[in-house]
C-alpha positions as protocol buffer text, in pm:
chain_id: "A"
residue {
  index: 1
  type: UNK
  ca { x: 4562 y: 480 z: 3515 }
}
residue {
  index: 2
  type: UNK
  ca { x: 4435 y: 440 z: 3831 }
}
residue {
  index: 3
  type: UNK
  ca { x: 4042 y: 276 z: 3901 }
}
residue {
  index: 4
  type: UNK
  ca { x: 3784 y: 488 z: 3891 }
}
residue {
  index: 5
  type: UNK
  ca { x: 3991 y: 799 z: 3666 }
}
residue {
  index: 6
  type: UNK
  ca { x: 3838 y: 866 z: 3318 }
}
residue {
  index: 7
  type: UNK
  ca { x: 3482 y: 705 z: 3412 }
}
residue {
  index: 8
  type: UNK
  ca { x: 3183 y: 842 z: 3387 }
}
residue {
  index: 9
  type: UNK
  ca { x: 2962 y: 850 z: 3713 }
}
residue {
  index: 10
  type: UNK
  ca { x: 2597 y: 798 z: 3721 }
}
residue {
  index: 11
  type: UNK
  ca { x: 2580 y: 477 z: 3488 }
}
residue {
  index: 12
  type: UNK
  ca { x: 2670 y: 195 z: 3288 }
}
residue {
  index: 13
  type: UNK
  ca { x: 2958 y: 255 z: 3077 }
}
residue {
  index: 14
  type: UNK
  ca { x: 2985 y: 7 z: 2805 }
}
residue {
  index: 15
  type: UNK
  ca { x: 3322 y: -83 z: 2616 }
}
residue {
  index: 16
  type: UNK
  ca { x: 3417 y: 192 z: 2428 }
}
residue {
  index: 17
  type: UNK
  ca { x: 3325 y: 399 z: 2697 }
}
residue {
  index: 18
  type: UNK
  ca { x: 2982 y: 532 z: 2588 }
}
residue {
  index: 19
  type: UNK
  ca { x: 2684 y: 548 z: 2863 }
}
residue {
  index: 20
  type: UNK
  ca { x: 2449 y: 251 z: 2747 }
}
residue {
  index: 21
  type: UNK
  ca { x: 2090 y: 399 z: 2665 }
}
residue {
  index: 22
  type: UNK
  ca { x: 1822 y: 487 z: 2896 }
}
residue {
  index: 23
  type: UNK
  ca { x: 1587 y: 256 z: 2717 }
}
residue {
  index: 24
  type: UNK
  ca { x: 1628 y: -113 z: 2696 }
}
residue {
  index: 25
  type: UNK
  ca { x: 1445 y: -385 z: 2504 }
}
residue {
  index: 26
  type: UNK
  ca { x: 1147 y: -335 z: 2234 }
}
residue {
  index: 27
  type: UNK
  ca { x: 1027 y: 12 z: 2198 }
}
residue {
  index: 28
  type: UNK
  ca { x: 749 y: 171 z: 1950 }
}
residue {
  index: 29
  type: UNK
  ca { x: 847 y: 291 z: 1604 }
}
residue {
  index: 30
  type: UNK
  ca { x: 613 y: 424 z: 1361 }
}
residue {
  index: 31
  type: UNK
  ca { x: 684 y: 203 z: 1066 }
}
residue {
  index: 32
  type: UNK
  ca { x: 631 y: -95 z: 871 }
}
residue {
  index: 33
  type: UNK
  ca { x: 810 y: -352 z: 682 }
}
residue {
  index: 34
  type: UNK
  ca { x: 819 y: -306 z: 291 }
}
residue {
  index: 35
  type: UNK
  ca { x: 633 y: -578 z: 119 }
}
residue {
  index: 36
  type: UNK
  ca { x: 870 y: -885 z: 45 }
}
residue {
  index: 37
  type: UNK
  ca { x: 843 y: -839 z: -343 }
}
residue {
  index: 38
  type: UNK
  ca { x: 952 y: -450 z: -275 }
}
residue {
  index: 39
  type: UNK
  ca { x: 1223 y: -611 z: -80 }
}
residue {
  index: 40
  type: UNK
  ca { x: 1366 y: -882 z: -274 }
}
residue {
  index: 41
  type: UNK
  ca { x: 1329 y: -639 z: -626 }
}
residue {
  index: 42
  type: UNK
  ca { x: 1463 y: -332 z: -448 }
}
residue {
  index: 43
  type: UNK
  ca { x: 1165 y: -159 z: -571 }
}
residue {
  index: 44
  type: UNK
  ca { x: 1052 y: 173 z: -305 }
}
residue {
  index: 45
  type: UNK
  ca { x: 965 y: 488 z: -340 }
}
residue {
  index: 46
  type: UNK
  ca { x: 1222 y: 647 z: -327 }
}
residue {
  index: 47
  type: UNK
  ca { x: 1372 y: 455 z: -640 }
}
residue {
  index: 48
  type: UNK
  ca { x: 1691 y: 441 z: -459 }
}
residue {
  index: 49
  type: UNK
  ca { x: 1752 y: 82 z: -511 }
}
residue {
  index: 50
  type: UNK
  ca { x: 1724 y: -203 z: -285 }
}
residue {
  index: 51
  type: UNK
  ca { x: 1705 y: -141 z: 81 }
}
residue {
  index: 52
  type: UNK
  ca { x: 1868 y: -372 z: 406 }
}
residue {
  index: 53
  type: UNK
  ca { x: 1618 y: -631 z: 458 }
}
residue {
  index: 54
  type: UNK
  ca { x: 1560 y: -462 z: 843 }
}
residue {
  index: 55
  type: UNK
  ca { x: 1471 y: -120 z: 683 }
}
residue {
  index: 56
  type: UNK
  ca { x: 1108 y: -40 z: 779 }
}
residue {
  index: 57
  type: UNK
  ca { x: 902 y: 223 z: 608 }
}
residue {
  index: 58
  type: UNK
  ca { x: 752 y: 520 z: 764 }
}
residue {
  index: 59
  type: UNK
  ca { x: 411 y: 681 z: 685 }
}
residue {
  index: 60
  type: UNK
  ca { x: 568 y: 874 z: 351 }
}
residue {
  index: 61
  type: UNK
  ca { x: 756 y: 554 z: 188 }
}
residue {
  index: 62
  type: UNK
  ca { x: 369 y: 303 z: 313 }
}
residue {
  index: 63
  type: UNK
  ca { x: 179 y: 574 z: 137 }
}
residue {
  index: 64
  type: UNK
  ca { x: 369 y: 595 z: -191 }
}
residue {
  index: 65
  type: UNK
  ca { x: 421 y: 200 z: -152 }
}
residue {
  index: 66
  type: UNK
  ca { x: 51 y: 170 z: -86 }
}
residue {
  index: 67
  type: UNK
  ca { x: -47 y: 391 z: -421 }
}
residue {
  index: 68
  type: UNK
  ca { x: 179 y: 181 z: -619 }
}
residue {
  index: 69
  type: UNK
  ca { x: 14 y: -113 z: -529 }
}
residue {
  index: 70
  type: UNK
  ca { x: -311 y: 39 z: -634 }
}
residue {
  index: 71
  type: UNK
  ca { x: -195 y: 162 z: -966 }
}
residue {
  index: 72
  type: UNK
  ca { x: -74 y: -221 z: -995 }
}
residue {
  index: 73
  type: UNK
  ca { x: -426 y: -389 z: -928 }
}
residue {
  index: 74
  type: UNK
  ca { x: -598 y: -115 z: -1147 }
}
residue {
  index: 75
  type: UNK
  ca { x: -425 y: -132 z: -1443 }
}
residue {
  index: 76
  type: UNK
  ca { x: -409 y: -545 z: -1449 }
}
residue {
  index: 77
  type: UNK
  ca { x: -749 y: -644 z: -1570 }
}
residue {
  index: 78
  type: UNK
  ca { x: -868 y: -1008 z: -1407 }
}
residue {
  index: 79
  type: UNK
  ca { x: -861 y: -1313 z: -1639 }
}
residue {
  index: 80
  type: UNK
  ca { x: -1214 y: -1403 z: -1529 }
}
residue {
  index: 81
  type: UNK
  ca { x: -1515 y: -1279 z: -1539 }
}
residue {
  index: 82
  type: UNK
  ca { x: -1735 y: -1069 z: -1340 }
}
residue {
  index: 83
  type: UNK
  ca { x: -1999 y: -1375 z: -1274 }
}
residue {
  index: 84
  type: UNK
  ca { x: -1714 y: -1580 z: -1198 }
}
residue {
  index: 85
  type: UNK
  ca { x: -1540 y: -1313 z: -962 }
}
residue {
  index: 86
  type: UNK
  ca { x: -1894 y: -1281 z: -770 }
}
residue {
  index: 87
  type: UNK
  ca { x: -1925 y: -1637 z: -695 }
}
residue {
  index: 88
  type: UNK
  ca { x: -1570 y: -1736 z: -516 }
}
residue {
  index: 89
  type: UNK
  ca { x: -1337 y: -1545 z: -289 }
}
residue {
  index: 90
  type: UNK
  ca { x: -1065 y: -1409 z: -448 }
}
residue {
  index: 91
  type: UNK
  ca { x: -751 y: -1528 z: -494 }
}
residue {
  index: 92
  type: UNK
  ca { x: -410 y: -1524 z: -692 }
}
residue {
  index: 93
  type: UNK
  ca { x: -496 y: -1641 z: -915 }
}
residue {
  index: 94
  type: UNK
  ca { x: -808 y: -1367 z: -978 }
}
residue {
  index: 95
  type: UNK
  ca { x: -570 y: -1091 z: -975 }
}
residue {
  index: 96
  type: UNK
  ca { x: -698 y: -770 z: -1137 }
}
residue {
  index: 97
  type: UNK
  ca { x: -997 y: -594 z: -1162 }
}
residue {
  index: 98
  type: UNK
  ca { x: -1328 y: -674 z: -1432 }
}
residue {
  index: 99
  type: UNK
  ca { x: -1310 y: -513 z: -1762 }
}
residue {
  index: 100
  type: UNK
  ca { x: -1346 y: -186 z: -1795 }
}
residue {
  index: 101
  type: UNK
  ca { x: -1510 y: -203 z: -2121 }
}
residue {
  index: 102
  type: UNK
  ca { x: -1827 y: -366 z: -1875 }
}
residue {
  index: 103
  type: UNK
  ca { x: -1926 y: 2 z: -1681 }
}
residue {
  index: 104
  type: UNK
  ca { x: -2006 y: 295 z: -1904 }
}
residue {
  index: 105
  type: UNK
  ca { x: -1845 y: 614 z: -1806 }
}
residue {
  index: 106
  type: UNK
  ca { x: -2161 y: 808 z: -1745 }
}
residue {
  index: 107
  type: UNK
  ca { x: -2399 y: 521 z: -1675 }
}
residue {
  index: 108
  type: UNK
  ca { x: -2456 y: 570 z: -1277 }
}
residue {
  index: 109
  type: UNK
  ca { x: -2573 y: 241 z: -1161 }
}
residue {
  index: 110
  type: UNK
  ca { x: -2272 y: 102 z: -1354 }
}
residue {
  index: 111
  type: UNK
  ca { x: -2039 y: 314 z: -1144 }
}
residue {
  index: 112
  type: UNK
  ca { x: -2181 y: 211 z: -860 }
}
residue {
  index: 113
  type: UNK
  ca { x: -2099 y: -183 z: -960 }
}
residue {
  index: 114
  type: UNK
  ca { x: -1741 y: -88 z: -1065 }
}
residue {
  index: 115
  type: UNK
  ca { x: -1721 y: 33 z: -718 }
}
residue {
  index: 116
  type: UNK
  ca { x: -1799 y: -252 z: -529 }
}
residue {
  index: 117
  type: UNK
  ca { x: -1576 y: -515 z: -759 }
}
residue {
  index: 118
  type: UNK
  ca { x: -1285 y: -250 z: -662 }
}
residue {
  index: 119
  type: UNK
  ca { x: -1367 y: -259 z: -336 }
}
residue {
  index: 120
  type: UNK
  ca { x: -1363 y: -614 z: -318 }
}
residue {
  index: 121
  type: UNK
  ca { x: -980 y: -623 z: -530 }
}
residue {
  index: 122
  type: UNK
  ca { x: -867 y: -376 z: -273 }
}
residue {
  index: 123
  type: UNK
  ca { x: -968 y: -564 z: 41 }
}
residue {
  index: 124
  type: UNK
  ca { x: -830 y: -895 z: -129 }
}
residue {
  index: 125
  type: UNK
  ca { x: -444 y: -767 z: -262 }
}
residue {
  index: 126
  type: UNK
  ca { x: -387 y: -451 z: -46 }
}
residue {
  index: 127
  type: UNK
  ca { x: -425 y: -582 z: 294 }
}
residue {
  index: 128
  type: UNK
  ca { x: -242 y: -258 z: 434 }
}
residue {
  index: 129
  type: UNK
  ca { x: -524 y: -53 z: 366 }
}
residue {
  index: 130
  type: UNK
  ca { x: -805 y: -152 z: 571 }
}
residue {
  index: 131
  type: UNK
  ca { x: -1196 y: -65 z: 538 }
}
residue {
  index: 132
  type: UNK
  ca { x: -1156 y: -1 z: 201 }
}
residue {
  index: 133
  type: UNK
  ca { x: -1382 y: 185 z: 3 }
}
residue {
  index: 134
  type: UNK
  ca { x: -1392 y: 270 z: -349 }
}
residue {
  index: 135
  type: UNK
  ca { x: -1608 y: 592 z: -549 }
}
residue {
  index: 136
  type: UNK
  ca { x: -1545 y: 639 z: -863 }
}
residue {
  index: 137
  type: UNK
  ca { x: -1578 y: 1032 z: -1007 }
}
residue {
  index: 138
  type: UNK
  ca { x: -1508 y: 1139 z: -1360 }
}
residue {
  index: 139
  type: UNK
  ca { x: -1159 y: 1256 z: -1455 }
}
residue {
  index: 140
  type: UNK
  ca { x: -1145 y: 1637 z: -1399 }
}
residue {
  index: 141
  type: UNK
  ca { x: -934 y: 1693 z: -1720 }
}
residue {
  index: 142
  type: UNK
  ca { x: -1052 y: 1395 z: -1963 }
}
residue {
  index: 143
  type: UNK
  ca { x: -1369 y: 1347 z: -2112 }
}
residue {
  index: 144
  type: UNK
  ca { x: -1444 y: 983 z: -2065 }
}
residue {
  index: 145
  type: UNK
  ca { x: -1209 y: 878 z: -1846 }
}
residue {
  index: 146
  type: UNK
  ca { x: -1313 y: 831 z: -1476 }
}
residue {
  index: 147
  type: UNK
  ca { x: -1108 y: 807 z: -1093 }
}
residue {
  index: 148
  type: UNK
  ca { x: -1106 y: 541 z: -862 }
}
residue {
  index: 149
  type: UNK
  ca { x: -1121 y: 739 z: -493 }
}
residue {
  index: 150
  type: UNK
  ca { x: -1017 y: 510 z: -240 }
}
residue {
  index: 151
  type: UNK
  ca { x: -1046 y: 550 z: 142 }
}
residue {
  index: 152
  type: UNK
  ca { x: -971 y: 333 z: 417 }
}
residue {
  index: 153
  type: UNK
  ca { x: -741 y: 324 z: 704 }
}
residue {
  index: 154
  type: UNK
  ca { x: -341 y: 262 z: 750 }
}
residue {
  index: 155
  type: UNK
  ca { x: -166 y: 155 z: 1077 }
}
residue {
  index: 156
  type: UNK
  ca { x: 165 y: 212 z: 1174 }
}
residue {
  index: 157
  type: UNK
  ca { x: 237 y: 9 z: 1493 }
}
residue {
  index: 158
  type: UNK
  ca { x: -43 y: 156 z: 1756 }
}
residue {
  index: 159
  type: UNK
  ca { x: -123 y: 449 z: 1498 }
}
residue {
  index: 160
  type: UNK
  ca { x: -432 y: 440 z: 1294 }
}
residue {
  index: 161
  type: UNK
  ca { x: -485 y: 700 z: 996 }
}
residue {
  index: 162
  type: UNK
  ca { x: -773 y: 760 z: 751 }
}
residue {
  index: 163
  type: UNK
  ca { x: -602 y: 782 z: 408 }
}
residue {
  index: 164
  type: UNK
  ca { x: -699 y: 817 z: 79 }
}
residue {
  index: 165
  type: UNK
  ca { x: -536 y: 812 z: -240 }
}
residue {
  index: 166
  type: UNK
  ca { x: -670 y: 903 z: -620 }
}
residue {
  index: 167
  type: UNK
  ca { x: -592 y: 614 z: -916 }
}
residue {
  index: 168
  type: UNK
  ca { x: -708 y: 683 z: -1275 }
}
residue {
  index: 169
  type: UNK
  ca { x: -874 y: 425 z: -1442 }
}
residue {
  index: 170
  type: UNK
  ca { x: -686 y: 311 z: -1770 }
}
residue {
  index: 171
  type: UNK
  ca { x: -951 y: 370 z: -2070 }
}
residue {
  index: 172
  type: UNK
  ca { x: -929 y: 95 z: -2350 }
}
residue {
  index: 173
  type: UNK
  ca { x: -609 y: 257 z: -2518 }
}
residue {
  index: 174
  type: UNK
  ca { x: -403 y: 209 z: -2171 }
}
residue {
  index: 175
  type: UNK
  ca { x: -525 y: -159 z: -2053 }
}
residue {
  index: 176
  type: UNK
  ca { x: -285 y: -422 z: -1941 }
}
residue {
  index: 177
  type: UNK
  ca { x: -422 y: -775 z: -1947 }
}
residue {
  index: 178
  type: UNK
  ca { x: -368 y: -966 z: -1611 }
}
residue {
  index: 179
  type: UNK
  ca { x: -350 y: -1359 z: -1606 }
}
């Protein structure tokens, strides 16, 4: 073959002939890494099974990632108390949220306390979801039973959402003791 036949003109050609791409070096993705115990356990969304270390989540896999979480911390009740939990800064160790047994379905100012300690679990173990902020409604098909409403914000490299995502509150009959 003689130089020049079979080329390509107008750019790099690398070795198996293809045109390198237009854009070189880091570039913006919208995505995130799964967390390292969603990683390591192969544990996503999808339920596909475990994932390359590189994969990255988009908005659809953070989101159900994110709820999971959620339905994690709220089911997983705190091995301390709420005096205790109001005096330090949570850690590890604190995982879970108060009793439930503490904040009377229908008792208004009580809501308003269970709010604020899941505020405070959210902005300690979901660090994903920032400006959290918790309301808590009453179920809309069982009688005693109420819904944790969270908001806050999600980022996904230079994009910031408002998100919000619905968890119901275990009553007695479905609690899971953390510690």
């Amino acid at each position: 073959m003689r130089p020049g036949i079979g080329r390509v003109r107008g750019g790099p050609v690398g070795r198996a002939g293809d045109r390198s791409p237009t854009v070189w070096g880091p570039r913006t993705v919208e995505a995130t890494r799964p967390l390292l115990f969603e990683r390591l356990a192969g544990d996503y969304a999808d339920g596909a099974g475990r994932l390359p270390a590189s994969e990255l989540y988009g908005k659809p896999e953070l989101l159900a990632s994110i709820e999971r979480e959620l339905g994690h911390l709220f089911n997983t009740r705190a091995p301390v108390n709420v005096e205790t939990l109001d005096r330090r800064r949570r850690s590890t160790i604190d995982y879970g949220i108060p009793d439930l047994s503490l904040y009377g379905p229908g008792d208004g100012p009580a809501r308003l306390t269970l709010a604020q300690q899941l505020t405070r679990a959210v902005a300690a173990y979901e660090p994903r979801l920032m400006e959290p902020a918790v309301t808590i409604a009453d179920h809309p098909d069982r009688e005693r039973q109420l819904v944790a409403v969270i908001a806050g914000t999600i980022q996904l490299d230079r994009i910031i959402e408002r998100v919000s995502f619905r968890i119901d509150l275990p009553n007695r009959a479905e609690r899971h003791d953390g510690g």
